[in-house]
Steps between C-alpha positions, in 0.01 A plus 500: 500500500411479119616246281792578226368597168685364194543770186717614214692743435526621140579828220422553129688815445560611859161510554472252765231257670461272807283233338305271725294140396096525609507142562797477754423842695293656714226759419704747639709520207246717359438714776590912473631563755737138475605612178591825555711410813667230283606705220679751732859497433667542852251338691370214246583346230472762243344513178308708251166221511396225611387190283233231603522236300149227499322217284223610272338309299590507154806674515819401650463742761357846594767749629391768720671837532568735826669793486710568821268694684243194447299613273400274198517588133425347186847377355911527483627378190876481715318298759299241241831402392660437863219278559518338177851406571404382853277317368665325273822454723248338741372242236131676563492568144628240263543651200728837358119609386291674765138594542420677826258769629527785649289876596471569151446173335651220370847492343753290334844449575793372334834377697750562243898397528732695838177554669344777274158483469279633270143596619185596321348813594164686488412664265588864596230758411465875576272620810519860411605767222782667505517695864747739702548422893725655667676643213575163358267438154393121467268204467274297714629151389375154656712218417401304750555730740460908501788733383499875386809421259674874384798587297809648607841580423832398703295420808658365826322279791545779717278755274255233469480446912451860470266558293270166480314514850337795396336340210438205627254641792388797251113541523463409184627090552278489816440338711718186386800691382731403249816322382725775357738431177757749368668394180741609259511389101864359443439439120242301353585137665621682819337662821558613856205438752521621886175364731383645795259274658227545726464234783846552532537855458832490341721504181541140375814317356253328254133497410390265270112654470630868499772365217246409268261792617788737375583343176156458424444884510847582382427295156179732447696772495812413328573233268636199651545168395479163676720287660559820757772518712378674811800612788380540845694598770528146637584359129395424189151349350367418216153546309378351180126649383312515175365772326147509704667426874278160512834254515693632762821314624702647827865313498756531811665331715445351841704384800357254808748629788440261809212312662508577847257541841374753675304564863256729439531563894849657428356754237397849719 
């Protein structure tokens, strides 16, 4: 019989995470198969990702990101600020200023007042030129993790669950595949953004990475001006840049649910 395994439960956005602490659990935490049967929602906890949470020197802590198939990826700007707010709840970080690392690098992190926080992103940066997949024309955009990021008009979550599987396994994003982002201009402080993401192979509520992916390409094609406002299905972010992309701030909120156990041995 296996021991009880302590984690968190927690959303920025509706995009949600089951976050777990390196030091006080078992290496099984980052096991795929574990993590996939965890993030079931009938059967296990349910959850978009998993987050491990462990000491590294210099930094107040490295946070390390599972999809819910298991898989690992480079960053969730929704999930840096659960675990900044754990953290901080937890007394592991002292301060409302936060410098941790994660897939992509380090970042800073600011707890602000009501529990929005207001993290610094990557740089975002074109991959590719302007290309057509699946009917869809768009950009290759890392920001800290991979997008194609197109524009639409009056698009719904069930078009995109349509439509985004086939571009994110087209040839040409192979053989990683891709984050898909469909967004709409509002006005020139406002946009829409719908995520598909792969690991999890669905729509999302929120993506913080695939926000910033969108605006990012949206403001090289039409003029728009910073703070942004940026609606997601799951509720509202926003982003504050500067004319060349290099200062980068993501704000949202974030909610800790419960801290609870589980028995792995119960998860089928």
């Amino acid at each position: 019989m296996s021991d009880n395994i302590t984690f968190t439960k927690a959303h920025g956005t509706g995009n949600d995470f089951i976050i777990f602490i390196a030091e006080e659990s078992p290496d099984l935490v980052r096991d795929r198969s574990f993590i996939s049967r965890l993030c079931r929602r009938r059967t296990g906890v349910g959850a978009d990702a998993v987050l491990v949470l462990s000491k590294e020197p210099g930094y107040d802590y490295k946070m390390d990101y599972y999809n819910s198939d298991g898989t690992w990826e480079t960053m969730c700007a929704n999930g840096a600020r659960c675990a900044g707010l754990l953290m901080k709840k937890r007394s592991q970080v002292t301060s409302n200023q936060i410098h941790f690392l994660a897939g992509d690098g380090p970042h800073e992190m600011e707890i602000l007042e009501d529990d929005q926080i207001r993290l610094k992103m990557t740089p975002p940066e074109y991959k590719s030129d302007m290309l057509t997949v699946e009917g869809f024309s768009g950009c290759h955009v890392d920001s800290g993790a991979t997008h194609f990021t197109t524009e639409v008009e009056r698009f719904t979550m069930k078009q995109a669950s349509e439509f985004a599987p086939g571009i994110r396994y087209a040839s040409e994003f192979a053989p990683r595949g891709i984050n898909v982002d469909f967004f709409e201009v509002v006005n020139s402080r406002t946009i829409k953004v719908i995520t598909y993401e792969k690991g999890i192979e669905k729509v999302m509520l929120s993506c913080g990475s695939g926000s910033v992916a969108a605006a990012f390409h949206a403001a090289k094609l039409k003029e728009l001006e910073s703070p942004l406002d940026i609606i997601v299905p799951g509720g509202k972010l926003s982003l504050v840049f500067d004319s060349d992309w290099q200062n980068v701030w993501l704000s949202g909120p974030a909610v800790i649910l419960y801290t609870s156990q589980i028995n792995p041995d119960n998860l089928h």
